[in-house]
C-alpha positions as CSV (number, residue, x, y, z in Angstrom):
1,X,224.6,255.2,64.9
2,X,221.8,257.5,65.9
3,X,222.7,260.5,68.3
4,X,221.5,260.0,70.4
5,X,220.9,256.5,70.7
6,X,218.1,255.1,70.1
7,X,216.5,252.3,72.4
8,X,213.4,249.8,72.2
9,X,211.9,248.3,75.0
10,X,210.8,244.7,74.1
11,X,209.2,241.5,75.5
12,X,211.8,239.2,74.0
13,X,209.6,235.7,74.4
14,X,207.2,237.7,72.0
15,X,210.0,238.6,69.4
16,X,211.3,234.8,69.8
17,X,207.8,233.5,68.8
18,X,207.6,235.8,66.0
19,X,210.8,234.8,64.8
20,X,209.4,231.4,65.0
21,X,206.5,231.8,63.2
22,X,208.3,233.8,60.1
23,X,210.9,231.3,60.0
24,X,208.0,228.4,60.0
25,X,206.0,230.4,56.9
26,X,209.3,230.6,55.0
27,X,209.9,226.5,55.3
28,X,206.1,225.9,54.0
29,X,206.7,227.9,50.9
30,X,209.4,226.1,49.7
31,X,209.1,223.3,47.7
32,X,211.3,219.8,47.9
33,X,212.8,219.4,44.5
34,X,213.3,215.6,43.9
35,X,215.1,213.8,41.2
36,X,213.1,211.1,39.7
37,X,214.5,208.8,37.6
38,X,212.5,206.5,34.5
39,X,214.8,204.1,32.8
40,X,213.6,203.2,28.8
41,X,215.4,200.6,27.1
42,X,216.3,200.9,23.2
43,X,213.6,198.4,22.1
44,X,211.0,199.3,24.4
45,X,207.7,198.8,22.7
46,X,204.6,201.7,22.1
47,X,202.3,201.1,25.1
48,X,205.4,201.1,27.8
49,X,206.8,204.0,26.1
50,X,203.6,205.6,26.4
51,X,202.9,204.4,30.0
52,X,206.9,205.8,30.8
53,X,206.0,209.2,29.4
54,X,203.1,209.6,31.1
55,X,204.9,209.0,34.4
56,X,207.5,211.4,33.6
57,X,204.9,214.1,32.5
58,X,203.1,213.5,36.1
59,X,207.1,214.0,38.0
60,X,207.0,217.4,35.9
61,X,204.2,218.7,36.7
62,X,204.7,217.6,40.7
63,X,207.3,219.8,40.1
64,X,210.4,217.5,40.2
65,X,213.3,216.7,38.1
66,X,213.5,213.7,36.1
67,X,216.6,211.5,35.5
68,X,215.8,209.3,32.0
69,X,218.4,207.1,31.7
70,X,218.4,204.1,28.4
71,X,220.3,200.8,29.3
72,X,221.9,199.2,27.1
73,X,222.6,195.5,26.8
74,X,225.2,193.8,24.9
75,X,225.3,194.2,21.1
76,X,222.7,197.7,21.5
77,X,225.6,199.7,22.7
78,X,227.1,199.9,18.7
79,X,223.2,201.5,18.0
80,X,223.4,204.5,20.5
81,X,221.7,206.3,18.1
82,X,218.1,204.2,18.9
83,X,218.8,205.3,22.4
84,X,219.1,208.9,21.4
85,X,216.3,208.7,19.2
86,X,214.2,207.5,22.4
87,X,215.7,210.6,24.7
88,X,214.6,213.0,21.8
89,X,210.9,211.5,21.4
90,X,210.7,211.5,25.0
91,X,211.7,215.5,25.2
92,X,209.3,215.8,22.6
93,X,206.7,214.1,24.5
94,X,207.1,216.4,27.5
95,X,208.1,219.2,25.4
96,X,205.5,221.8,27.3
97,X,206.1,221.0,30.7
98,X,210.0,220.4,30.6
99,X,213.4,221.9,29.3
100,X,216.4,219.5,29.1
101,X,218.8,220.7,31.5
102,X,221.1,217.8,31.0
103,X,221.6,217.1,27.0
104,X,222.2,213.2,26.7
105,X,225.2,211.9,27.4
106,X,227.2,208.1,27.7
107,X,227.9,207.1,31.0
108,X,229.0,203.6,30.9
109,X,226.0,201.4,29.5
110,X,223.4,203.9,29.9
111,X,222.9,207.0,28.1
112,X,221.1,209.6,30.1
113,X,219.4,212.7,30.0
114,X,217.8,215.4,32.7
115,X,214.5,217.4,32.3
116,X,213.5,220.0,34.9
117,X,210.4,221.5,34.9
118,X,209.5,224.2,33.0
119,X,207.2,226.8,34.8
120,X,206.5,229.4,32.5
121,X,205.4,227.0,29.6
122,X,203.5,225.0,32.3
123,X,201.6,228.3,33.3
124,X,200.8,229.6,29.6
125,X,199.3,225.6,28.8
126,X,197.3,225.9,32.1
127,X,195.9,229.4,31.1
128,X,195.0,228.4,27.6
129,X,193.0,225.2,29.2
130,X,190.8,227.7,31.3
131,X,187.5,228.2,29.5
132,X,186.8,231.6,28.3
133,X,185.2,234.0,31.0
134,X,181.4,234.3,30.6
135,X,179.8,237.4,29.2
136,X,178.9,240.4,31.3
137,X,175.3,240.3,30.6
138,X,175.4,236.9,32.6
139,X,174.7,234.3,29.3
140,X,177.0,231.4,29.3
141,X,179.4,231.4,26.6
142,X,178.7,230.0,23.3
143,X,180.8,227.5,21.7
144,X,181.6,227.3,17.7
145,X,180.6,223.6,17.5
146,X,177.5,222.4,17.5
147,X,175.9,220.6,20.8
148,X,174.7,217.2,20.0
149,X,172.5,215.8,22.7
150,X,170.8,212.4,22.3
151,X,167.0,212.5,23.6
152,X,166.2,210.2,27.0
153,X,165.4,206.8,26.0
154,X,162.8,204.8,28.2
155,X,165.0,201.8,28.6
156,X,162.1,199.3,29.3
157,X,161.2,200.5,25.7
158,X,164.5,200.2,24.0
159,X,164.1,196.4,24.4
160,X,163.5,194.6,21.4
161,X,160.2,192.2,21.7
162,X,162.5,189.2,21.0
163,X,164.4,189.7,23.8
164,X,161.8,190.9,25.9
165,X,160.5,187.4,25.6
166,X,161.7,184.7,28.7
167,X,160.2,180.8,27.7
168,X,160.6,179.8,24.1
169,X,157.6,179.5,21.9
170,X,157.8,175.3,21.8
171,X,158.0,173.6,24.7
172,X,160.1,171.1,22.4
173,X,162.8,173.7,21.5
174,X,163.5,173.4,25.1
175,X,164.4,169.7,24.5
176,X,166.2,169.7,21.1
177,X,169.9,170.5,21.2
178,X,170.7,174.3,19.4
179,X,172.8,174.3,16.2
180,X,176.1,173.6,16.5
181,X,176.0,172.4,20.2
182,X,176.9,168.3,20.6
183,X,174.8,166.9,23.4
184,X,176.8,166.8,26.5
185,X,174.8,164.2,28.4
186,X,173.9,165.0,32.2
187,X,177.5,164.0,33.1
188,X,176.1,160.8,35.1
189,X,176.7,158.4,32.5
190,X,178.9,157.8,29.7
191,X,179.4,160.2,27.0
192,X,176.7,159.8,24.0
193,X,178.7,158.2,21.1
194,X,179.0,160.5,17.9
């Protein structure tokens, strides 16, 4: 204690309000960590497993947890190993957005595994994406490959003449059934016999 003591003359709805507002900033900057779950099963086939893992990429980088849990059914739970095969591509999948934080484990009929985010690895892939600054002399940078750029094309002119054309040639081609059509009558009558 101070000697001697030391006093501060306050307007305490002011202090309250400050309070309040701190205590307001500190709730917007955190974040609400959710668990999401994606469930596989062992003979799930490419495009799902694909369509999965992209879902479970998006979860990661929102930031939340994911829960991936493989159900088995029957006679797959002697081949636990497919299911384990499925967690490991699916880690490897997400493998620079996400650490396991669960390995997988058998609970039951389902085998499951945790990934949480991974925010360092997620930060270094974001900085590699970002194009490289532009010179200081104000040029744009240059890229290694070569730019390919296809001319403008009058589209009026791109139009072959045969298409171009609207009537046939023949006013009897209009008549004469095509190639490979059968005539189909004008559906009054009955049908022509073959």
């Amino acid at each position: 204690m101070a000697n001697p003591p030391v006093c501060r003359i306050m307007d305490y709805g002011k202090f309250k309000f400050d309070a309040a507002q701190r205590a307001k900033e500190s709730r917007r900057k955190t974040t609400n960590v959710l668990i999401k779950e994606m469930k596989y099963r062992p003979k799930i086939g490419p495009g799902d497993f694909e369509t999965k893992t992209r879902q479970v990429s998006k979860f990661l980088g929102q930031g939340h947890k994911v829960k991936i849990t493989i159900m088995f059914r029957g006679r797959e739970m002697s081949h636990q190993e497919l299911g384990l095969k499925i967690l490991h591509r699916v880690a490897e999948e997400v493998g620079p957005l996400a650490k396991v934080e669960a390995s997988p484990k058998v609970d039951g009929r389902n085998m499951i595994m945790v990934l949480a985010p991974d925010k360092r690895a997620q930060q270094a892939a974001a900085s590699q994406a970002k194009p490289a600054d532009p010179s200081p002399n104000g040029d744009a940078p240059r890229s290694s490959t070569p730019s390919t750029t296809t001319p403008a094309v009058d589209p009026a002119a791109a139009v072959p003449a045969t298409l171009a054309q609207e009537k046939p040639q023949h006013a009897e081609d209009e008549d004469r059934p095509r190639s490979g059509q059968a005539d189909q009558g004008d559906g009054d009558g009955p049908a022509p016999a073959s």
